[in-house]
N, C-alpha and C positions, 0 to 999 in steps of 0.2 A: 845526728850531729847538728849543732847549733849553723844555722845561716849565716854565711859572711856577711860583716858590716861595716862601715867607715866609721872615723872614730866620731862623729857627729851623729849617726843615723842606728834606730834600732833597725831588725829584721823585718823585709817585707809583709812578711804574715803575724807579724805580733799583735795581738788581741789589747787592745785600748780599752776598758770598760771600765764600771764602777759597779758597786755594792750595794745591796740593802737586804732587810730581814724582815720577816712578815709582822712578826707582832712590831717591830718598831715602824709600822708606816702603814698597815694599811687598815686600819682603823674596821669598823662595820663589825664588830666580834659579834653581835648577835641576827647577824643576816646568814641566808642560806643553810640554816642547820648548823650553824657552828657554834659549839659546845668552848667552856671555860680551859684554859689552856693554864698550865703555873705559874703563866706570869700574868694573866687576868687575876688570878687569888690572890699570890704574892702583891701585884702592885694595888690590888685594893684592902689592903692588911692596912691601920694605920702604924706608919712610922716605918715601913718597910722602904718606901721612895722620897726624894727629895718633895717636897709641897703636895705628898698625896696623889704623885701628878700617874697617870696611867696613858693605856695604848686604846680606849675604848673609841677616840675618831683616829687618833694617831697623827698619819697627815694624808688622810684620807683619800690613801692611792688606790684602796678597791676602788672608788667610785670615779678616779680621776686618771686612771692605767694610760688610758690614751694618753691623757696630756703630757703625761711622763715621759712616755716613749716617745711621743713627737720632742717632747725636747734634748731627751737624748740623740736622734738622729741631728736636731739641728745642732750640737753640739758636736758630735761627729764620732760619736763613740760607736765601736764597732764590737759591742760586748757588752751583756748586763747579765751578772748575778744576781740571784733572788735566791730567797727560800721560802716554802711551800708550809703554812697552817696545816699541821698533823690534824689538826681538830676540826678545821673546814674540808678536809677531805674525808674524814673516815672519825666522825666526833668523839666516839669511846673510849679509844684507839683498839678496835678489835670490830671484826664483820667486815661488811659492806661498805663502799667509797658511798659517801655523797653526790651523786649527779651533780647537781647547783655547785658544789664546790669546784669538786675538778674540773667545770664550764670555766668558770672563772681562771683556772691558771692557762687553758687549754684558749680562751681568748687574748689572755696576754702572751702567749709565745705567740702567736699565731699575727698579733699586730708589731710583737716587733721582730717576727719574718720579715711582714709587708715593707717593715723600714730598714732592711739589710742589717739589722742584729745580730749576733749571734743571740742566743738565750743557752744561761748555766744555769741549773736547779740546784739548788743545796735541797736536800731533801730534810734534812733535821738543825733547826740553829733557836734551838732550847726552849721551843714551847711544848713542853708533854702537854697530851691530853690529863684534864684536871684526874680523871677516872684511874688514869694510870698510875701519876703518883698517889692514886688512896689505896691503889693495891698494894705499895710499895715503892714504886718509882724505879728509879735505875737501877739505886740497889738489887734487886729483885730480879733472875733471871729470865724471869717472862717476857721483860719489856725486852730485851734483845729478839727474842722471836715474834713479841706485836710489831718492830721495826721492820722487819723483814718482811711479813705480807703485806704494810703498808707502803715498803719500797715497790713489790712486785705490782700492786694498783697501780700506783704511780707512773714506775715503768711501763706498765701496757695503756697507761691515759695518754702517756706524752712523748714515750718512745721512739716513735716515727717522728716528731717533728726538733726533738733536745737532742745534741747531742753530747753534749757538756756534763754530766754528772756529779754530782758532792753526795755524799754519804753523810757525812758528819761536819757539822763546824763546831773547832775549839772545843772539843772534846774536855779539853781541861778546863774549861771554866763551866761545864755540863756537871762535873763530877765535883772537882776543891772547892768552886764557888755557891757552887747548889748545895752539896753534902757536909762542904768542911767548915767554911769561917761563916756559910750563910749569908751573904750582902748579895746573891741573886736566888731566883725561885729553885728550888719549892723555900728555901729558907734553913734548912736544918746545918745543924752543927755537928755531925757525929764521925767521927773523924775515920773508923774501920766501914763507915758507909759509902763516905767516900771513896776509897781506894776498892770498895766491891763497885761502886756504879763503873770507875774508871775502865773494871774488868769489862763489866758487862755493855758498858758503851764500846770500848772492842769488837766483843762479841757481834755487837748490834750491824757492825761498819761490817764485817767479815760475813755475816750473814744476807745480813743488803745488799753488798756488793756479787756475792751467786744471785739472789733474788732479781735481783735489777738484769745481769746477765742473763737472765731463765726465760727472759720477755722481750730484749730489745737486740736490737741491731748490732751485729758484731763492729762494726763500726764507731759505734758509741764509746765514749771514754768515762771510765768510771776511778774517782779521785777520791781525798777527804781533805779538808784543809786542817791544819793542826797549828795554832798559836807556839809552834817551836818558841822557845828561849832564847836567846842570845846568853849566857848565862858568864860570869868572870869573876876569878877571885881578888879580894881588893889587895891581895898580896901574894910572893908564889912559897909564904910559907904553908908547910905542911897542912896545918892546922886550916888554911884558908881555902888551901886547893880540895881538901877533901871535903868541907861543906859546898865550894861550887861543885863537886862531883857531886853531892847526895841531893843538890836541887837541880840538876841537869835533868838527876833519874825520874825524880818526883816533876818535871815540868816536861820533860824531853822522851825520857828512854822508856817511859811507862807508857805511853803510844806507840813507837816507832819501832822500840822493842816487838812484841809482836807482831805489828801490821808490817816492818819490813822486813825483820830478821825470824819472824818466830818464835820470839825468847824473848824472857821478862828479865833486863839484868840483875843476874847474882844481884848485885850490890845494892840493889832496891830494896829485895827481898832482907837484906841483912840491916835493911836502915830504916826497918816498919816492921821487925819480928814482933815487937813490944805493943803494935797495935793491931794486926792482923797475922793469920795464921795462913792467907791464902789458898785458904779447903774451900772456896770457888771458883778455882781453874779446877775446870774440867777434863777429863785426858778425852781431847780430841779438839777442845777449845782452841788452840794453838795453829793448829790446821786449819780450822775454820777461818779465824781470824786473819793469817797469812795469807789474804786474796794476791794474786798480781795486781796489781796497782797500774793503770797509762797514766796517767799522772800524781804529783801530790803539790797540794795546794798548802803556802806559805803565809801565814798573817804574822806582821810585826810591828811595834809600834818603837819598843824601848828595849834597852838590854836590861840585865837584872847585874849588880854588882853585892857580890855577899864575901863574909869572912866568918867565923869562926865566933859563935857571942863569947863574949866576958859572961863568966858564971854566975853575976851579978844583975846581969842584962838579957839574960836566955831568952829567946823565941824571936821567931819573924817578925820584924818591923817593917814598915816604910816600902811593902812590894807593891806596892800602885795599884791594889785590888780591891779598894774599896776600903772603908774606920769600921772594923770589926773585934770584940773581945775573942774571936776565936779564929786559929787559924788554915789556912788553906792549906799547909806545906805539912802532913802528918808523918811524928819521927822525925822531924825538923825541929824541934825544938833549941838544938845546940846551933843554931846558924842567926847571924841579923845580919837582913838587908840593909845595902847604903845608897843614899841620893848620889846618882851618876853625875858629874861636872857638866855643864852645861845649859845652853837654855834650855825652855821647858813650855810646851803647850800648855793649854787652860786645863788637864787632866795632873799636870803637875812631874808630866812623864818628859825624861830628857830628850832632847833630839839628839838623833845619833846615827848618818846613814851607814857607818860603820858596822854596826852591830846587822842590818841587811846585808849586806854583801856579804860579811863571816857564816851566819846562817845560810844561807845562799849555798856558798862552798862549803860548806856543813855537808849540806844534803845531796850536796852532786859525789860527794865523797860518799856517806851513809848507803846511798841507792843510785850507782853509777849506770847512767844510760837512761834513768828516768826523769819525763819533764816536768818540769816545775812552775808553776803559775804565783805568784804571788794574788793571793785573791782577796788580802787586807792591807790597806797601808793608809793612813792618813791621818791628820791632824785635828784638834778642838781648840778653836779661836771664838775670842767674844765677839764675833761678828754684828755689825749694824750698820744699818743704813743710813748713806750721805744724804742732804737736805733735798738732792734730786731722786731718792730714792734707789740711787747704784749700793751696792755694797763692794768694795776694794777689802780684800785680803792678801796684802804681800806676805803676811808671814806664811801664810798657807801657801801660794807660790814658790817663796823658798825652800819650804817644807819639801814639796813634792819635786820640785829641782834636785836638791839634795839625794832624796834617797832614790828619782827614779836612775839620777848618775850612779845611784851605788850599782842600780840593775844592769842597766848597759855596761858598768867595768866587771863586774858579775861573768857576763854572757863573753867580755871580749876575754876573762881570764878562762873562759871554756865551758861555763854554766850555757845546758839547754833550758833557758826560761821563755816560756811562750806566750807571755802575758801577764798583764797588772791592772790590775781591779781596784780604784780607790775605793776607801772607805771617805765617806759615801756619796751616794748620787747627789741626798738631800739630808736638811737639818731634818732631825726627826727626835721619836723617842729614846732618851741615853740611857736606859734598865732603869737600876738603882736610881740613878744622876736627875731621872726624870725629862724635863727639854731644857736644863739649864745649860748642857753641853753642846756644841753648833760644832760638827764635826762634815758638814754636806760643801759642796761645793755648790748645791744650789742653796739660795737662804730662803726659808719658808716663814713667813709672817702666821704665827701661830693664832693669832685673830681671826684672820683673813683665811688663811690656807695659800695666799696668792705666794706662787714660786717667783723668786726673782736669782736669776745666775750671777752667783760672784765672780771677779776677775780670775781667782782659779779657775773656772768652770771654762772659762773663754780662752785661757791660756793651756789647760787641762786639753780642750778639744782642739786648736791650734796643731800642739804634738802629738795627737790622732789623727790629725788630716796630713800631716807632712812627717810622719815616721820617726821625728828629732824635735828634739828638747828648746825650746823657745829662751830667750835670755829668759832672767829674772824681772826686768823691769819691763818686758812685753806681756801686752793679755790680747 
């Protein structure tokens, strides 16, 4: 049961933390035996990223972990998400761990023990090994079983000291955005590939999560964070409610479906006959993939508003995934998205703490009794720095004012949410975007590498020291 709270104050134990992803931060990709990843290929493809721009220093936190974590303690965060190089640990993705590699993730939990951290692992947030996808990628049933002995390394490298677990991040930007419209790695467009990776990224989470079990502490919590939708029809005609039904499935129900329920909905299946025949669920798949879950991890940014296209106008528009001639939503074709009312970050995505909180009590209803961590939330502002060198971001302040009220009215309408994770610690690599997008709360001089904390960052850790939400105009 959720913590009593006052209407000012979250729960005593709520986890404060922030975010980041290996390839987008920690540069060094050819030290310690670490092999090409898809988004080292992908982002040295020309034309594939904004300015050519790639992850090869990144913002060169292999070499600088310390200073990181020191500045998280001084900031006062009581939590840091990362995710783990598949390809610095175990380069193929098949055999043997890398010593050197797992040193390295195995010295970063271990210094932000010393500074009263907690440490989360995402074990997989979209860098296959390059090797992987030349065998096929996700599509391909294999990779769900290379994921799982590469969980079980993992788990017995770091198991004693994590106890926070991710299986998967964003699963669906692994599969529609990889497989379907292509605007992130490997790149392709094939739209019955994508809804086989979707499977087999399931598969992958349901396998990991026994894997991970097989080696570690009963103790240990094993999650997956899933970019849920907020999903709305721009009207409650027929025509409109059942295209937000058929992108619910395709953004929503085609994960949660069997990781919570076991079952892929009917109505999925009937709104993708014409592009898949689904002869890759396997009879036992189902079972597999339905681990018990201690928690599930929530990323949100925007809601999605859709209606029904004009025959005229058919296909996905305007869903904030990137300028692609192809697109992510397969069997979607009869639906267009619409720009939501309101402002809008440098990503072009509406603010909306609204659309958190409905998600929110989505999933306390979906998987009653299960806790919820919000493990993505935050904003892209053109941040720069004043002529003394500070960088001030009120709108990022109001941002994260906003939606962390949506979490606290969340938790007091009966949501067990145990924690929020902004996106991100620091500006870093934006995929596609390249570093034109400044989504960190600390701001990195990409010249330099010199971090300097934005007033988010000081207002950000403020409400980690004292359990309650600071005005807006305090840092």
């Amino acid at each position: 049961m959720p913590e009593p709270m006052s209407s000012v104050s979250f729960p005593p134990s709520f986890l404060w933390g922030a975010a980041t992803s290996a390839y987008q931060i920690e540069g060094a990709v050819r030290e310690g035996g670490r092999t090409p990843s898809i988004w080292d290929t992908f982002s040295h493809t020309p034309g594939r990223t904004a300015g050519g721009e790639h992850g090869d220093i990144a913002v060169d936190h292999y070499h600088r972990y310390r200073e990181d974590v020191a500045l998280m303690a001084e900031l006062g965060l009581t939590a840091y998400r990362f995710s783990l190089s598949w390809s610095r640990v175990q380069p193929t993705g098949r055999g043997p761990a890398v010593q050197v590699g797992l040193d390295f993730y195995r010295r970063l939990v271990d210094e932000l023990l010393e500074h009263g951290i907690k440490p989360a692992v995402t074990l997989y947030h979209w860098d296959l090994p390059q090797e992987l996808e030349d065998a096929g990628g996700w599509p391909e049933r294999d990779t769900a079983y290379r994921f799982a002995e590469y969980a079980q390394i993992v788990g017995e490298a770091l198991g004693d000291r994590v106890e926070q677990w991710i299986t998967l991040n964003e699963p669906w930007c692994s599969a529609f955005l990889g497989y379907g419209s292509g605007v992130h790695a490997p790149g392709r467009t094939e739209p019955a590939a994508s809804l086989r990776a979707a499977h087999h990224l399931n598969l992958a989470h349901g396998l990991g999560t026994s894997a991970l079990r097989s080696v570690m502490p009963a103790r240990n919590s094993v999650a997956l964070s899933l970019n849920s939708s907020t999903v709305r029809p721009l009207t409650q005609d027929p025509a409109d409610l059942a295209a937000a039904r058929k992108i619910d499935d395709l953004a929503n129900g085609v994960f949660h479906g069997p990781i919570l329920h076991g079952a892929y909905p009917e109505s999925l299946f009937a709104a993708t006959e014409l592009v898949t025949d689904w002869s890759y669920v396997h009879d036992g798949d189902l079972a597999a993939i339905n681990q018990p879950l201690d928690a599930l991890g929530l990323n949100y940014y925007t809601p999605a508003l859709v209606s029904a296209a004009e025959t005229d106008v058919a296909g996905p528009r305007a869903d904030g995934h990137g300028a692609s001639d192809h697109t992510p939503w397969p069997g979607a074709d009869d639906v267009a998205f619409h720009q939501t009312p309101g402002d809008r970050t440098e990503m072009g995505w509406t603010i909306d703490p609204t659309g958190l909180h409905d998600l929110i009590m989505r999933y306390t209803r979906e998987a009653p009794g299960l806790p919820l961590y919000i493990t993505e939330n935050g904003a892209a502002y053109d941040d720069k720095p004043d002529p003394d060198g500070r960088v001030h971001d009120p709108e990022r302040i109001a941002y994260l004012h906003g939606h962390l009220s949506a979490v606290r009215r969340a938790i007091s309408d009966g949501a067990d949410v145990r924690g929020y994770y902004l996106w991100s610690l620091m500006d870093n690599f934006e995929w596609a975007y390249g570093y034109e997008k400044r989504f960190g709360a600390v701001y990195v001089d990409y010249s330099t590498l010199t971090r300097t904390p934005k007033s988010s960052a000081y207002w950000y850790g403020e409400a980690a020291r004292t359990g309650a939400l600071p005005g807006v105009a305090e840092v």
